[in-house]
C-alpha positions in Angstrom: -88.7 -9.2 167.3 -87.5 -10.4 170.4 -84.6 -13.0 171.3 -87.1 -15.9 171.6 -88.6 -15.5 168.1 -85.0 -14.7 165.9 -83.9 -18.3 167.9 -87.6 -19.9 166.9 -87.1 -18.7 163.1 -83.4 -19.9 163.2 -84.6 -23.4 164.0 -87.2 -23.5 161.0 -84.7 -22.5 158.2 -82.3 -24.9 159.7 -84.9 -27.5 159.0 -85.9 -26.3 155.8 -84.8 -28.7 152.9 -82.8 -27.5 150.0 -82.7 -29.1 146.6 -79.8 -31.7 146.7 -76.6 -31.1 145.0 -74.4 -34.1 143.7 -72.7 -34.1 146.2 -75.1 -33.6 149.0 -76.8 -37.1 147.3 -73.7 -39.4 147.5 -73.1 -37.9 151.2 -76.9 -39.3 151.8 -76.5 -42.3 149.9 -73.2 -43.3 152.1 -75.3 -41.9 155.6 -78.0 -44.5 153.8 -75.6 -46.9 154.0 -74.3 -46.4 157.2 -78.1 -46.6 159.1 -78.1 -49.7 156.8 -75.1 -51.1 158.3 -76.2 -49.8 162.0 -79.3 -51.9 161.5 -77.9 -55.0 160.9 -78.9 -54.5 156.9 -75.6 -54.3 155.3 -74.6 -57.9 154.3 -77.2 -58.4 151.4 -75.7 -54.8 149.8 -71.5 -55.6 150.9 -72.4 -59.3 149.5 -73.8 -58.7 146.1 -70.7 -55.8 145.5 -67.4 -57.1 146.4 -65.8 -60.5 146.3 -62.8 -60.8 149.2 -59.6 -61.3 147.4 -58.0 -65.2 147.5 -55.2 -65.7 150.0 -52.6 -66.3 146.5 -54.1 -62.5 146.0 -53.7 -61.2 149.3 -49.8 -62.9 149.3 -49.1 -61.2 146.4 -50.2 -57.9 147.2 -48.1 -57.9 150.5 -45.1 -59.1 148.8 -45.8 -56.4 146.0 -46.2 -53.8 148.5 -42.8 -55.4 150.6 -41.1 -55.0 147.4 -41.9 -51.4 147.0 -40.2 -50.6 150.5 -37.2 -52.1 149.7 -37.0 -50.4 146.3 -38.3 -46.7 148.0 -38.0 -46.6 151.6 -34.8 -44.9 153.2 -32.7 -46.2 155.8 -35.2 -45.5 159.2 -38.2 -46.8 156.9 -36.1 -49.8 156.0 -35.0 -50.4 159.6 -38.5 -50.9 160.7 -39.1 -54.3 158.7 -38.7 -57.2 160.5 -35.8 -59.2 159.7 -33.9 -56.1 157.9 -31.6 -54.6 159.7 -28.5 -52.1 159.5 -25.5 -54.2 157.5 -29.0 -55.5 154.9 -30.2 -51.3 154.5 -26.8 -50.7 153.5 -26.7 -53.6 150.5 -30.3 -52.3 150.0 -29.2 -49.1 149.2 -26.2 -50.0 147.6 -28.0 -52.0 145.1 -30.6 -49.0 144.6 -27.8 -47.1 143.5 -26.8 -49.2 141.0 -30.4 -49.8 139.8 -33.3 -47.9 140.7 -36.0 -51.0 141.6 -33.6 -53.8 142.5 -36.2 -55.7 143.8 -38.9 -56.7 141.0 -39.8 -60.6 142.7 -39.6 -62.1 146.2 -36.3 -64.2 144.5 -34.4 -60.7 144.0 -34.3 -60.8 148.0 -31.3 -62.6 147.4 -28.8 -60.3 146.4 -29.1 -59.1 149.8 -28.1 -62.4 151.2 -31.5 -64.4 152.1 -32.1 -67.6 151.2 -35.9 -68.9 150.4 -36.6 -70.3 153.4 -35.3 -66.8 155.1 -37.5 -64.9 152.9 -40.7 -67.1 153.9 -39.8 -66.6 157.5 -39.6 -62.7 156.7 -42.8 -62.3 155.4 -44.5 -64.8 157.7 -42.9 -62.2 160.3 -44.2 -59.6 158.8 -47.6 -60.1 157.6 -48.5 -63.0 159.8 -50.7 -66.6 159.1 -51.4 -65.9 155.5 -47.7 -67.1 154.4 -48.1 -70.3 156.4 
């Protein structure tokens, strides 16, 4: 067999199709989707499956996942929020020390020394229009 003929057979068994596995059908489901999407086709299938969360949701999740910074993040991590800075990651970690989540609501942000209006302005800082 020469050259020409191995690459000729290579070329057939490369398009020969195999039974699908389980995973081999969700990777052609989501490439389904994707030519879906690429045609303009994805709306009636996104639509009927997911329901965009409310803005009260959305708030809450980012002050949920603010929270969690403050009660894991170390000192550089805790530097990098807006309106945080070095004298506030020292009482931060203070009060860890003393409890391990200090922080369980948006009103514990006061035993670090912000008032409500402070804590509005930090989140509207930090995550933008949706705390306006």
């Amino acid at each position: 067999m020469d050259r020409d003929q191995s690459k000729d057979s290579k070329d057939v068994d490369a398009n020969v199709e195999l039974p699908l596995q389980p995973r081999d059908a969700r990777v052609r489901a989501l490439l389904d989707k994707l030519e879906r999407y690429a045609r303009g086709d994805w709306q009636s299938d996104y639509a009927s499956s997911h329901v965009p969360p409310s803005a009260k949701e959305q708030q809450d999740s980012f002050v949920q996942a603010y929270l969690r910074t403050l009660n894991t993040g170390d000192e550089e991590t805790l530097l990098k929020l807006k309106g945080i800075a070095k004298k506030r990651v020292s009482y931060i970690l203070q009060l860890r020390e003393e409890s391990p989540e200090p922080f369980q609501s948006i009103d514990d942000l006061q035993k670090i020394g912000l008032s409500a209006k402070q804590v509005k302005g930090l989140m509207k800082k930090e995550f933008g229009k949706i705390f306006d």
